[in-house]
TORKOL-605019 format. One record per residue (C-alpha): x, y, z; residue in one letter; residue number from 1. Coordinates in nm, 4 decimals. Layout:
xx_yy_zz_rest_nr
X_Y_Z_a_NUM;
...
//
This chain:
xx_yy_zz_rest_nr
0.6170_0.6253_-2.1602_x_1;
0.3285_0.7756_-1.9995_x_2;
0.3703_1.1096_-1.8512_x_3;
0.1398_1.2575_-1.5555_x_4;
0.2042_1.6302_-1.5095_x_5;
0.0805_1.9654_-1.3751_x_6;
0.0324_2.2719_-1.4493_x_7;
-0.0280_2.5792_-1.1814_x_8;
-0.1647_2.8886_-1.2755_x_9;
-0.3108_3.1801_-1.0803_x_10;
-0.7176_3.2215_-1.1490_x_11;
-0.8194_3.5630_-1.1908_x_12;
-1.1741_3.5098_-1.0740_x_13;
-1.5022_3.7583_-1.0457_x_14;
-1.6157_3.8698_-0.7281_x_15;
-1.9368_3.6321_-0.7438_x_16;
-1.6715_3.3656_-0.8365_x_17;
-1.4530_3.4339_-0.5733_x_18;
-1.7745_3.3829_-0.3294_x_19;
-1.8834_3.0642_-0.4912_x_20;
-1.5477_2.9085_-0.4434_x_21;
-1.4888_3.0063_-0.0970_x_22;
-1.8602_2.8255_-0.0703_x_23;
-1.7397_2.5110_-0.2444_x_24;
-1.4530_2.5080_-0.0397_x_25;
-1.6139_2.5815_0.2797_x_26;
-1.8936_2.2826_0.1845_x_27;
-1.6133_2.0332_0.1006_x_28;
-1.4117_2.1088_0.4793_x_29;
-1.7765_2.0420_0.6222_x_30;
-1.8309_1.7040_0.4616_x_31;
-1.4851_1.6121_0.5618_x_32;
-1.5311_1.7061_0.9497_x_33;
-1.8969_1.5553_0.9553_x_34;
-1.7684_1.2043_0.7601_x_35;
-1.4752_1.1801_1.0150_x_36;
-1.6962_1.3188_1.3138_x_37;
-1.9473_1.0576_1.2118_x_38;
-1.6089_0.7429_1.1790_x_39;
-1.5407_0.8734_1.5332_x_40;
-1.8963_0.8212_1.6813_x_41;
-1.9041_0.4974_1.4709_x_42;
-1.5380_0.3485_1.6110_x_43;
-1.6696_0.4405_2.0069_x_44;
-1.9881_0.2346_1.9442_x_45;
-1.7658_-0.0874_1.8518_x_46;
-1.8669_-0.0703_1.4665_x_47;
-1.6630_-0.1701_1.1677_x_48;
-1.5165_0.0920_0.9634_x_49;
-1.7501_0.3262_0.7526_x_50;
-1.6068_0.2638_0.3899_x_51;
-1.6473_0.5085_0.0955_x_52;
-1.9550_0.3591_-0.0916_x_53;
-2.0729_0.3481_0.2694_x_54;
-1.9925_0.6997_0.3601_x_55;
-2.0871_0.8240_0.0002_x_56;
-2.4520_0.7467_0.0903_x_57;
-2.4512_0.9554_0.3796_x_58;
-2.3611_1.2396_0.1783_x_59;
-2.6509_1.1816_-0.0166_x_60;
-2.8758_1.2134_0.3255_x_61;
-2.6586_1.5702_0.4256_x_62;
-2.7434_1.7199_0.0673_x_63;
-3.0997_1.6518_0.0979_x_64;
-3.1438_1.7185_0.4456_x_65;
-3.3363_2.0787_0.5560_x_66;
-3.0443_2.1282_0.7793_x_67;
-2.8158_2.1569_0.5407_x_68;
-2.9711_2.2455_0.2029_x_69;
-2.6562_2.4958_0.0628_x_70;
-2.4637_2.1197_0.0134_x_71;
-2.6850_2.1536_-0.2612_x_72;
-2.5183_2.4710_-0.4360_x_73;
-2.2080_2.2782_-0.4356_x_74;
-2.1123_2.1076_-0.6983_x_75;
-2.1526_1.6722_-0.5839_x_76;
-1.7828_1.5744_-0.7098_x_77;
-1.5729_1.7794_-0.4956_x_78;
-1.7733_1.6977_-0.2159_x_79;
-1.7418_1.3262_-0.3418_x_80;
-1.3641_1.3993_-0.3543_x_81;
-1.3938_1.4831_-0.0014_x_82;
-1.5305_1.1259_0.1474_x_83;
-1.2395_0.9944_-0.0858_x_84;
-0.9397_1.2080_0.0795_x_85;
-1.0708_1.0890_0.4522_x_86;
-1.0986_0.7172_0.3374_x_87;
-0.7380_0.8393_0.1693_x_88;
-0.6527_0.9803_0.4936_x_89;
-0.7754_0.6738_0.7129_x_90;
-0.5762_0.3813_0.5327_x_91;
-0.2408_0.5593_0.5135_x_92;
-0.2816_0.5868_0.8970_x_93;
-0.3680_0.1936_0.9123_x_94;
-0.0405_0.1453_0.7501_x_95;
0.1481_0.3846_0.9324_x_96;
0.2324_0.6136_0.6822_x_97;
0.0504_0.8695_0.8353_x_98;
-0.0937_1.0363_1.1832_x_99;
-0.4465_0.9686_1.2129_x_100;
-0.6651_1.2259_1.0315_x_101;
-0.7776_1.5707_1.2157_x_102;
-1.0078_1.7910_1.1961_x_103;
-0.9948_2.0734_0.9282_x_104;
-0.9983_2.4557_1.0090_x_105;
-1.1108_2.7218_0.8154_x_106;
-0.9086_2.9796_0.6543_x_107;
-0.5918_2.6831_0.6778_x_108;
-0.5599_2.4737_0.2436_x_109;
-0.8789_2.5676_0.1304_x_110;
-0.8959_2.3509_-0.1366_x_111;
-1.1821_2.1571_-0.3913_x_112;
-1.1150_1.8820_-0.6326_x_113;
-1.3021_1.8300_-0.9674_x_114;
-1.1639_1.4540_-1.0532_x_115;
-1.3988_1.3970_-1.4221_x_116;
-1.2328_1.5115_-1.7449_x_117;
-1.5730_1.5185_-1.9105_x_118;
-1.6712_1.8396_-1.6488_x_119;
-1.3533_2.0566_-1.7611_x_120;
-1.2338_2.2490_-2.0716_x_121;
-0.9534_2.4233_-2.0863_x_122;
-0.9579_2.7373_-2.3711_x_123;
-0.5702_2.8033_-2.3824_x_124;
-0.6170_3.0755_-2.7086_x_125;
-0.8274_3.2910_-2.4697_x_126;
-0.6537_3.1763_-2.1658_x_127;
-0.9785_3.0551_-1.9835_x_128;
-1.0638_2.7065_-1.8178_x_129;
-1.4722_2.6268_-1.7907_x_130;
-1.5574_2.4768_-1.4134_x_131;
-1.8830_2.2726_-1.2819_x_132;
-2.0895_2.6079_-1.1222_x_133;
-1.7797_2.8193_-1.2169_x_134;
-1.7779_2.9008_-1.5284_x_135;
-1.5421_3.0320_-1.7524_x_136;
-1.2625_3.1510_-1.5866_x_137;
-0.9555_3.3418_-1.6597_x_138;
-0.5986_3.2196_-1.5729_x_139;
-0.2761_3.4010_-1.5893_x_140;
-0.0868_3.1906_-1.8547_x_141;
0.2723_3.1329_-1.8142_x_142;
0.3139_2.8237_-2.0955_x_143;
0.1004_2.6151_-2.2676_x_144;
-0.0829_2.2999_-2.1314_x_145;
0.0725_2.0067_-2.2527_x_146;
-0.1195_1.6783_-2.2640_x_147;
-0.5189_1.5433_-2.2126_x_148;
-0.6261_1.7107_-1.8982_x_149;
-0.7427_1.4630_-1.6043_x_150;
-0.8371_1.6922_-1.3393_x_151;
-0.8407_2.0237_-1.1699_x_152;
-0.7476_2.1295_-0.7773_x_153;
-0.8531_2.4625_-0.6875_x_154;
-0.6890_2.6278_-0.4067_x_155;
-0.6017_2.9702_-0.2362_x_156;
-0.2732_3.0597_-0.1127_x_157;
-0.1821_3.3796_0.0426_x_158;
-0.5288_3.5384_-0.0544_x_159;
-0.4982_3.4145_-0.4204_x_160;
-0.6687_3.1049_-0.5925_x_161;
-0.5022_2.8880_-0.8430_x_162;
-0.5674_2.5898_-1.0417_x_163;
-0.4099_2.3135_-1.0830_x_164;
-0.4665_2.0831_-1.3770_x_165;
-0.3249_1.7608_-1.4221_x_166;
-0.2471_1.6199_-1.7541_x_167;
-0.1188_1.2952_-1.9288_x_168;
0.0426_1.1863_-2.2536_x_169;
0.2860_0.9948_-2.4104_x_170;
0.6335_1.0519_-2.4731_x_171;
0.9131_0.8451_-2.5753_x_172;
1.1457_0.6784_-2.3479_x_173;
1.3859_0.9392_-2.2692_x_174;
1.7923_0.8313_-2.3153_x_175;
2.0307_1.0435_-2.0780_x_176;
2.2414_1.2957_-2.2601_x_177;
2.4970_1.3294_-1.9527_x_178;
2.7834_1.0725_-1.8560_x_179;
2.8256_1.1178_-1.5702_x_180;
2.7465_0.9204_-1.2310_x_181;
2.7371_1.1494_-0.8895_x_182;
2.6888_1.0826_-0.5332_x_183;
2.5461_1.3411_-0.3285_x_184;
2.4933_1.3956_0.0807_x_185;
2.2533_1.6560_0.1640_x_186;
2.3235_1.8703_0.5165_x_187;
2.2937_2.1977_0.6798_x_188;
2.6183_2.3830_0.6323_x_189;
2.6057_2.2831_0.2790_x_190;
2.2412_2.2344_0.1007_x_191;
2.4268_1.9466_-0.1621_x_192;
2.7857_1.8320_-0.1599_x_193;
2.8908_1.5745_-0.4608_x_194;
3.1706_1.3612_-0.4936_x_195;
3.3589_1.5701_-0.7446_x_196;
3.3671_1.8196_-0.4606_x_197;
3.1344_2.0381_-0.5764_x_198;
2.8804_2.2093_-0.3827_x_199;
2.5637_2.3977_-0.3216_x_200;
2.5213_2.6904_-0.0629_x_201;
2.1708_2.6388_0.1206_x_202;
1.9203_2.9304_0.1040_x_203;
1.7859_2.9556_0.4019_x_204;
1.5061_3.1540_0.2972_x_205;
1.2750_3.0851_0.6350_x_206;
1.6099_3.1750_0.8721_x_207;
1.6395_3.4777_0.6968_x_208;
1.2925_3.6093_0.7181_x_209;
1.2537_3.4771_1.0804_x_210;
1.3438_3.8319_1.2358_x_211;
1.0561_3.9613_1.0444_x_212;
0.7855_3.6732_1.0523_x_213;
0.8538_3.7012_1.4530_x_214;
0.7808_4.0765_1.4711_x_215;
0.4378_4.0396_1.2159_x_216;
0.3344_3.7018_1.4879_x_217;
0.3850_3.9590_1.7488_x_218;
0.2060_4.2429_1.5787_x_219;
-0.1134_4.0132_1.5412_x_220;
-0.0818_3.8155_1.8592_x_221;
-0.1492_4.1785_2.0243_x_222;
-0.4914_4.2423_1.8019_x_223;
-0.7974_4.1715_1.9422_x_224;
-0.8804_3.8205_1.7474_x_225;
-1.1134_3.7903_1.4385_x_226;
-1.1478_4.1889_1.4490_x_227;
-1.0270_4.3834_1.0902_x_228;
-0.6905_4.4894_1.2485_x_229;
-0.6207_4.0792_1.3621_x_230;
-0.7189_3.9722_0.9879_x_231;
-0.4718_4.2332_0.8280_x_232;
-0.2348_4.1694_1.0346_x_233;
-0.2616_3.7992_0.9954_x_234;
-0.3108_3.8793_0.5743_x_235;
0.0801_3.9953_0.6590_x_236;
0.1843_3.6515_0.8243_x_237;
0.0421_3.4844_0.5302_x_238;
0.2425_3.6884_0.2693_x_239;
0.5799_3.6190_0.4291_x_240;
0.5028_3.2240_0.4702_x_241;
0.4162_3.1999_0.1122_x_242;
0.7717_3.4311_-0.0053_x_243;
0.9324_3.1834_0.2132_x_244;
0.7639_2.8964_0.0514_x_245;
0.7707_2.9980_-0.3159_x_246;
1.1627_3.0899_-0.2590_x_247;
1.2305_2.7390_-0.1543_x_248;
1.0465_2.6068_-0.4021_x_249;
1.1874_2.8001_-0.6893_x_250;
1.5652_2.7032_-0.5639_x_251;
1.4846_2.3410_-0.5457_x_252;
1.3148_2.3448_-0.8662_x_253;
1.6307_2.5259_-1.0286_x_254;
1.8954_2.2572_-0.8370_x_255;
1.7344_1.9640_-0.9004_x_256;
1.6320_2.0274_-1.2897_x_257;
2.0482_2.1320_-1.2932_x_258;
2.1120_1.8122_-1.1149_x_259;
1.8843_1.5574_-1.3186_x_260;
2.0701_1.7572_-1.7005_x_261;
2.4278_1.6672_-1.6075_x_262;
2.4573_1.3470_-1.4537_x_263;
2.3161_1.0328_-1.5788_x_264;
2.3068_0.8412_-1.2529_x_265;
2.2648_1.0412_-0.8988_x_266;
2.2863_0.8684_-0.5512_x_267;
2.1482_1.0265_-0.2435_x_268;
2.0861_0.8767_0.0936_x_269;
1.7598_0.7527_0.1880_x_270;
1.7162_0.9902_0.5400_x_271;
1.3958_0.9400_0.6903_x_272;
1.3273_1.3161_0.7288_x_273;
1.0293_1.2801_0.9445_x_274;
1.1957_1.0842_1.2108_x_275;
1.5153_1.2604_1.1995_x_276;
1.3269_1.5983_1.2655_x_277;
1.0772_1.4702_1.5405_x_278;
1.0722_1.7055_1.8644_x_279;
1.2837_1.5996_2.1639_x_280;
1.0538_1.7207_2.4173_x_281;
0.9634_1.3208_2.5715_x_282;
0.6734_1.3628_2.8624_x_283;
0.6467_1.4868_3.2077_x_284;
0.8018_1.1452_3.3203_x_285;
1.0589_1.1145_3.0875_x_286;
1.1668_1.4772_2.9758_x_287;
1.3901_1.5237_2.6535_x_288;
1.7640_1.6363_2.6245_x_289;
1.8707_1.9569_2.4832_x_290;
1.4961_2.0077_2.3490_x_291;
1.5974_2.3643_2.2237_x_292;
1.9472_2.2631_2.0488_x_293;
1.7678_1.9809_1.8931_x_294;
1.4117_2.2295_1.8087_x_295;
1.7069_2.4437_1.6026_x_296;
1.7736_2.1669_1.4310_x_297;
1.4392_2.0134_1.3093_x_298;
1.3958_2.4032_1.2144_x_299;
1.7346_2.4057_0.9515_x_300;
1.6464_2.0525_0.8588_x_301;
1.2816_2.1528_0.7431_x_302;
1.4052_2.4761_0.5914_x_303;
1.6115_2.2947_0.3717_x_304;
1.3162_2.1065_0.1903_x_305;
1.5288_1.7656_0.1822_x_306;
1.2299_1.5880_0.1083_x_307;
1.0843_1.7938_-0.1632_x_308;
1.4320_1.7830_-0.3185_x_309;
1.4258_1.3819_-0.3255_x_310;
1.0741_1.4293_-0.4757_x_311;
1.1540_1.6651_-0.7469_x_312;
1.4740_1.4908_-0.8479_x_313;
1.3022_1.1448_-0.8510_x_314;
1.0946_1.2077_-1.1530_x_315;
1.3482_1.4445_-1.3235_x_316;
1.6091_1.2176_-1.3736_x_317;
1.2787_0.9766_-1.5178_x_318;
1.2093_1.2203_-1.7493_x_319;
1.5437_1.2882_-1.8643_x_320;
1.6039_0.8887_-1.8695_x_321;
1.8218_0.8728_-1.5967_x_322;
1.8640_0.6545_-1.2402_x_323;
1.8403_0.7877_-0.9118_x_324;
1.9360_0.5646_-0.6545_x_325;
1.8439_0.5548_-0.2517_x_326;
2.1438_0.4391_-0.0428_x_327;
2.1781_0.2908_0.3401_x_328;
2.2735_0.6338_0.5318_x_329;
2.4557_0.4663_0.8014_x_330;
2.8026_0.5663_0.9042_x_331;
2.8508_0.7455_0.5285_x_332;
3.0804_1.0621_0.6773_x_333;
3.2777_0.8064_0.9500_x_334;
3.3915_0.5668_0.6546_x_335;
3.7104_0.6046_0.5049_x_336;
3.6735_0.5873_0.1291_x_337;
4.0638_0.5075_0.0721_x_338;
4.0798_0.2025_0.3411_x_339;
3.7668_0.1610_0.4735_x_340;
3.7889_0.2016_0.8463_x_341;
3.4482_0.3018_1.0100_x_342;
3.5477_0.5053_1.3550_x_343;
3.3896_0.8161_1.5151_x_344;
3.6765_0.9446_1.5467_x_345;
3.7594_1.0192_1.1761_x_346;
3.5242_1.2796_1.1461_x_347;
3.7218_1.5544_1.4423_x_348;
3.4692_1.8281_1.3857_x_349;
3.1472_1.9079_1.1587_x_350;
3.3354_1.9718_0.8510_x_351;
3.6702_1.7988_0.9254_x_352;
3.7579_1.4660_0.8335_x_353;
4.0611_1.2591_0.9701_x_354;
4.1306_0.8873_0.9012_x_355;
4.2732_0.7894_1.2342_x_356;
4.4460_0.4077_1.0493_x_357;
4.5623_0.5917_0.7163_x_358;
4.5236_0.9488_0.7368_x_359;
4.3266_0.9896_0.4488_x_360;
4.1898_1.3606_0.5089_x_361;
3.9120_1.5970_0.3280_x_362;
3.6491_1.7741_0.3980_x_363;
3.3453_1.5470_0.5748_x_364;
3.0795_1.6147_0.3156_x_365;
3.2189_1.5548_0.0416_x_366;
3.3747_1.2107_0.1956_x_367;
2.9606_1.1316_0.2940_x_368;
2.8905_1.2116_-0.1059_x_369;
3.2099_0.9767_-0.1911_x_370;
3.1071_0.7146_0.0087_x_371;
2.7355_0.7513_-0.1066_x_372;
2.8647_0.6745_-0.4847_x_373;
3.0254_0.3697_-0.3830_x_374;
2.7141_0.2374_-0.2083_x_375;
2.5072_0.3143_-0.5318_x_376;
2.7314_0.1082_-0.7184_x_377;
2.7223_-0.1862_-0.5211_x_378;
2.3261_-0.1744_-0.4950_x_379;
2.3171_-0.1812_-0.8827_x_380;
2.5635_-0.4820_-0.8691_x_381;
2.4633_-0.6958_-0.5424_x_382;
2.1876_-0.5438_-0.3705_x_383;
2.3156_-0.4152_-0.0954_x_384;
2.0491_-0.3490_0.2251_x_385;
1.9224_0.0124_0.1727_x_386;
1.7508_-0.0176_0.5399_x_387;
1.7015_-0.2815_0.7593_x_388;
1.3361_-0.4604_0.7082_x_389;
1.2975_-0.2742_0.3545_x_390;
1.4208_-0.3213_-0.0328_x_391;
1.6989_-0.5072_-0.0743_x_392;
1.8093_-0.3961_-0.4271_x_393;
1.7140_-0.1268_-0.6418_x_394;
1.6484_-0.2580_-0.9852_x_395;
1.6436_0.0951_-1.2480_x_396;
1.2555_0.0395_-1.3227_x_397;
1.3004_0.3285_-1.6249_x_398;
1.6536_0.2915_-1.7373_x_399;
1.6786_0.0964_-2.0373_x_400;
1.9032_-0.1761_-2.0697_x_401;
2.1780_-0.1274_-1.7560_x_402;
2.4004_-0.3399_-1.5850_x_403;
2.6893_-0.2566_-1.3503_x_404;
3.0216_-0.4251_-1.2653_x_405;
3.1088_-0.3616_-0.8728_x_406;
3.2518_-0.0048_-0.7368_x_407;
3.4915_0.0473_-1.0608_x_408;
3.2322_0.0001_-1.3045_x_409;
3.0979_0.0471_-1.6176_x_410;
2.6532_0.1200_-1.6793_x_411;
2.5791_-0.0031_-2.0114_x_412;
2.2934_0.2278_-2.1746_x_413;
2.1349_0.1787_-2.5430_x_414;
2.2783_0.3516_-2.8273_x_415;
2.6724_0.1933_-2.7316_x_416;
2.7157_0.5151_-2.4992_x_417;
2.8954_0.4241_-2.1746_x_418;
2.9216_0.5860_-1.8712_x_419;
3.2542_0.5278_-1.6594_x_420;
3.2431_0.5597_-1.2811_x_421;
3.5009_0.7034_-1.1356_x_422;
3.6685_0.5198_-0.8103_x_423;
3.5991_0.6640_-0.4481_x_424;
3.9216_0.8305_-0.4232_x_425;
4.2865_0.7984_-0.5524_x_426;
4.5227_0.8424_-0.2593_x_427;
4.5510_0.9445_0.1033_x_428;
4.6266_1.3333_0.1670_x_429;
//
């Protein structure tokens, strides 16, 4: 099994380091505006698109040009990197995975990629990595690099730079330890609820700092802009979002890695975050409902990181050889898990629910997490549709060897270990 992974540390760079990067990354936002100023002027004449190899020999032209000599100082893969993000950039919005690409500002993920192995070496005994025009530079080590190295991201984040370095190697095919199977529904009042009835609190970190974020937005909104008391002020802003952004991440990290040790096979919903926390506004003709009930909303749904938590335990349970499984989200908290009725009316409040035909009652989360198990087992046995237009079944592409037997079943792994799923629910309360 071949593992891709990476490693962050914070660079401790020179002062005529710290220039030369800001440089690099200044040089690689201007290619990037001029190759998709340059698309833009190309698409108004009535041209075809401007591929890479195309675009690549443009960049040739800008480093050699006398308008532009300092393209020169820069090192020519980064800036190669560049045309390749925009052409990135261009066909995820042809196939509507993405907006179409903007503009990039300065001073907002300031960023250069160095994509050949060849170019790098990484000196763990003195804690140092060697970069194209960089040099050596010193890291702050918090474990050892595991793996061939493949490339290195440099970025700055809350007035620090860091390095990321991406590595691969092989590793056997994991087996799960746990024996468990687990349905989970993710929500607001509750960050995760499972089937056993277990559950997480949310953090909330970004509601909790609001007060304060709001009173350093005011502070600079009030400074004259660009002047030394606007860029301190705005240093401040910058310090809270990253606190609020390393918090999250360190709680997801620490849930999901929990999550991925003690189950074997995890079911979650597959919510499609970015529509579900798209503004309300509508246009002048047709204005939107309750714009600032639903703007609260999107804000708790985006605080909670539900995507980054799909993404993180997606290639956990991988690498600790276990399934995790994307299930239709329709109706899962107004089903009845003991008879099967599907009625808004079960569910009488946000946390209440109420089986109006049997009277089947418990709380509505942790219904939504039964009723998510149940679908996982019937898309491992018939291939049940997980949305309308998309997969049809979910086939375990890393789990060796499995096979299920309808919502009662057994999943047969290697090494004669079983795991037994447990039914929806036993009785009506």
């Amino acid at each position: 099994m071949l593992r891709l992974q990476a490693y962050k540390y914070e660079l401790m760079p020179s002062g005529e380091q710290a220039r030369a990067m800001r440089r690099y990354a200044g040089a690689c936002r201007f290619v990037y505006n001029k190759a998709l100023a340059l698309q833009k002027e190309n698409h108004d004449a009535g041209n075809k698109f401007i591929g890479y190899v195309a675009m690549a020999k443009h960049l040739t032209s800008w480093r050699n040009s006398a308008e532009t000599p300092w393209l020169k100082d820069s090192p020519c893969h980064p800036l190669q990197q560049a045309l390749k993000n925009l052409d990135k950039a261009y066909k995820n919005f042809f196939e509507n995975r993405a907006d179409f690409p903007s503009f990039k500002r300065k001073g907002a993920g300031e960023s250069f990629h160095y994509p050949d192995p060849k170019q790098i070496k990484l000196d763990q005994a003195n804690d140092r990595i060697s970069l194209p025009k960089l040099g050596w530079l010193r890291y702050r080590k918090s474990r050892e690099v595991l793996g061939e190295v493949r490339n290195v991201t440099v970025s700055k984040s809350g007035g620090k730079w860091f390095a990321s370095i991406q590595t691969q190697r092989e590793v056997e095919q994991p087996l799960p330890t746990a024996t468990t199977a687990i349905g989970i529904d993710v929500g607001i009042g509750r960050f995760v609820t499972m089937s056993d009835g277990e559950f997480i609190v949310p953090l909330n970190c970004f509601k909790k700092h609001l007060p304060r974020l709001a009173r350093c937005q005011r502070s600079m909104s009030r400074k004259v802009k660009f002047s030394n008391n606007w860029k301190k002020a705005k240093a401040r802003v910058q310090k809270i979002h990253t606190g609020i952004a390393n918090a999250r991440k360190d709680f997801l990290h620490k849930t999901t890695t929990a999550i991925s040790k003690n189950h074997a096979l995890v079911c979650i919903e597959d919510l499609q975050v970015r529509n579900m926390s798209r503004s309300s506004k509508g246009t002048i003709e047709q204005p939107g409902k309750k714009v600032s009930q639903k703007s609260g909303l999107n804000r708790a749904i985006l605080d909670q990181g539900w995507g980054e938590f799909r993404r993180q335990l997606n290639y956990k349970m991988a690498w600790c050889g276990g399934v995790l499984l994307c299930v239709p989200p329709q109706h899962t908290s107004q089903t009845c898990p003991w008879c099967g009725h599907v009625s808004r009316e079960n569910r009488q409040t946000q946390a209440s629910f109420l089986c109006v035909d049997c009277g089947y009652k418990n709380h509505a989360d942790v219904v939504a997490a039964i009723n998510v198990l149940a679908r996982g087992h019937r898309v491992l046995a018939c291939g049940e549709m997980v949305q309308p237009g998309r997969s049809t079944k979910q086939e375990p592409t890393e789990a060796p060897n499995s096979s299920a037997c309808g919502a009662v079943g057994i999943l047969v792994l290697q090494g004669g270990e079983d795991v037994k799923f447990q039914p929806p629910c036993t009785q009506p309360m």
